[in-house]
VEXVEX-84372 format. One record per residue (C-alpha): residue number from 0; residue in three letters; x negated, y, z. Coordinates in steps of 0.2 Angstrom, whole numbers, plus 5000, padded with zeros to 4 digits. Example, Ala and Ser with C-alpha at 12.3 -4.5 7.8 and 13.67 -1.06 7.14 Angstrom:
<recs>
+-------+------+------+------+------+
| guvex | ropa |   px |   py |   pz |
+-------+------+------+------+------+
|     0 |  Ala | 4938 | 4978 | 5039 |
|     1 |  Ser | 4932 | 4995 | 5036 |
+-------+------+------+------+------+
</recs>
This chain:
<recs>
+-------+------+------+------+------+
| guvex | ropa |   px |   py |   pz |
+-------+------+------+------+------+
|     0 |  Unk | 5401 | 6325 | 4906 |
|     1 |  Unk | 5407 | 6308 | 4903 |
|     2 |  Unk | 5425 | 6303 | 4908 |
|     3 |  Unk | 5421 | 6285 | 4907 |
|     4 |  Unk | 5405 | 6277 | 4912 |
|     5 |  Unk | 5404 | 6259 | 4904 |
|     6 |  Unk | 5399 | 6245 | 4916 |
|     7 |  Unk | 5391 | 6228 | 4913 |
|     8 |  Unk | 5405 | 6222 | 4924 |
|     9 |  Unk | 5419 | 6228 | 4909 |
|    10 |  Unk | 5407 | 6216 | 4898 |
|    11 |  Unk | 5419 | 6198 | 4893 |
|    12 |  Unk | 5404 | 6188 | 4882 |
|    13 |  Unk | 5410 | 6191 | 4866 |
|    14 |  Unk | 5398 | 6201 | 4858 |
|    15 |  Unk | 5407 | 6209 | 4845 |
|    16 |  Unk | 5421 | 6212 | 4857 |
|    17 |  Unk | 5410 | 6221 | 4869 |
|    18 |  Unk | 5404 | 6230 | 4857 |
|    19 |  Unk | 5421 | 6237 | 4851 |
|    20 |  Unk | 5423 | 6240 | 4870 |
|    21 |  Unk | 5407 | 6253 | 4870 |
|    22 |  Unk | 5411 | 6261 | 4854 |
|    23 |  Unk | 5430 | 6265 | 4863 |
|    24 |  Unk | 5423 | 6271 | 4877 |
|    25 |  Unk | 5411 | 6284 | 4868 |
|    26 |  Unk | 5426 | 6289 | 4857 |
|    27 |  Unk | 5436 | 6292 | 4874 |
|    28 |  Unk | 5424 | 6304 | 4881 |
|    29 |  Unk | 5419 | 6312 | 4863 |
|    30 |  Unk | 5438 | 6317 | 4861 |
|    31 |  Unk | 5436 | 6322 | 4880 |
|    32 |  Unk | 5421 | 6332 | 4879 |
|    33 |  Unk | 5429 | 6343 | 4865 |
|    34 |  Unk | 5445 | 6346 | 4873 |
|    35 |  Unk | 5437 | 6352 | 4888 |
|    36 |  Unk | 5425 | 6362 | 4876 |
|    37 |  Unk | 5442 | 6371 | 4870 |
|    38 |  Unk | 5432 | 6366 | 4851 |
|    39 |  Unk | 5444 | 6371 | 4837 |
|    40 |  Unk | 5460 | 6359 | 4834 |
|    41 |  Unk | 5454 | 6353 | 4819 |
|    42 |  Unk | 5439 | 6346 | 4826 |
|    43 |  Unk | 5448 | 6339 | 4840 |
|    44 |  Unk | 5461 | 6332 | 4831 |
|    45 |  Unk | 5447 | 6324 | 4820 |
|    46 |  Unk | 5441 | 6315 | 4835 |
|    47 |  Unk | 5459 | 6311 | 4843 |
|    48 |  Unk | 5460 | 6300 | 4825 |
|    49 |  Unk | 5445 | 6293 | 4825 |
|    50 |  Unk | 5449 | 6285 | 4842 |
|    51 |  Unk | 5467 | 6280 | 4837 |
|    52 |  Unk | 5460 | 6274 | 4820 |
|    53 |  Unk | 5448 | 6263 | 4830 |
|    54 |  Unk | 5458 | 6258 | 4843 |
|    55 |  Unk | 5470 | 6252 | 4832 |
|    56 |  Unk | 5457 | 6239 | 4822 |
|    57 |  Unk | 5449 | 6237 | 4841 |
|    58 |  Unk | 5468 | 6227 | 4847 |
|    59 |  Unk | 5472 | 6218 | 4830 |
|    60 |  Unk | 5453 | 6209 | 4829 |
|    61 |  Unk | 5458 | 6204 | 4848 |
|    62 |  Unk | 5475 | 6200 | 4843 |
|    63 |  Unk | 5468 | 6192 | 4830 |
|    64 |  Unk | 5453 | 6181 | 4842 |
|    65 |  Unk | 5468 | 6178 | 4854 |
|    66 |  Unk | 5477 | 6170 | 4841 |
|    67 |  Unk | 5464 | 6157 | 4829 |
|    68 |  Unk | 5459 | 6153 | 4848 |
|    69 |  Unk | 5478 | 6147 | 4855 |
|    70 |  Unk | 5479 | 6160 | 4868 |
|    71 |  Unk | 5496 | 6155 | 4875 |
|    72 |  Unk | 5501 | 6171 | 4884 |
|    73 |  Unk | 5497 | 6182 | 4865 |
|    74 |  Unk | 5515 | 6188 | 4862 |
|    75 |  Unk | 5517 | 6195 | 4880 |
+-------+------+------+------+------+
</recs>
């Protein structure tokens, strides 16, 4: 069972961006469905990576849109 459901309201317009935001939210409930699976560490650690390996590309191609487009409130 899903711990996120994505919504077209989460959607911003920026297609790759969305995109990025679908693929997080199916790594969230992937590492969510082992651990409540009690699968073996190893497999749920693979997952836990995966998501923190993604999530960490996910923020620096935003940072990186927020800053070729001026976004003036980028360092907060």
């Amino acid at each position: 069972m899903a711990l996120l459901s994505w919504s077209p309201q989460y959607l911003i317009g920026n297609e790759t961006i969305d995109s990025e935001h679908q693929e997080l939210f199916r790594l969230v409930n992937a590492f969510h469905d082992h651990w409540m699976e009690q699968r073996e560490r190893k497999e749920i650690a693979q997952v836990l990576n995966q998501l923190i390996t993604y999530a960490q590309m996910h923020f620096q191609h935003e940072e990186s849109i927020m800053q070729n487009c001026g976004y003036p409130q980028l360092a907060d």
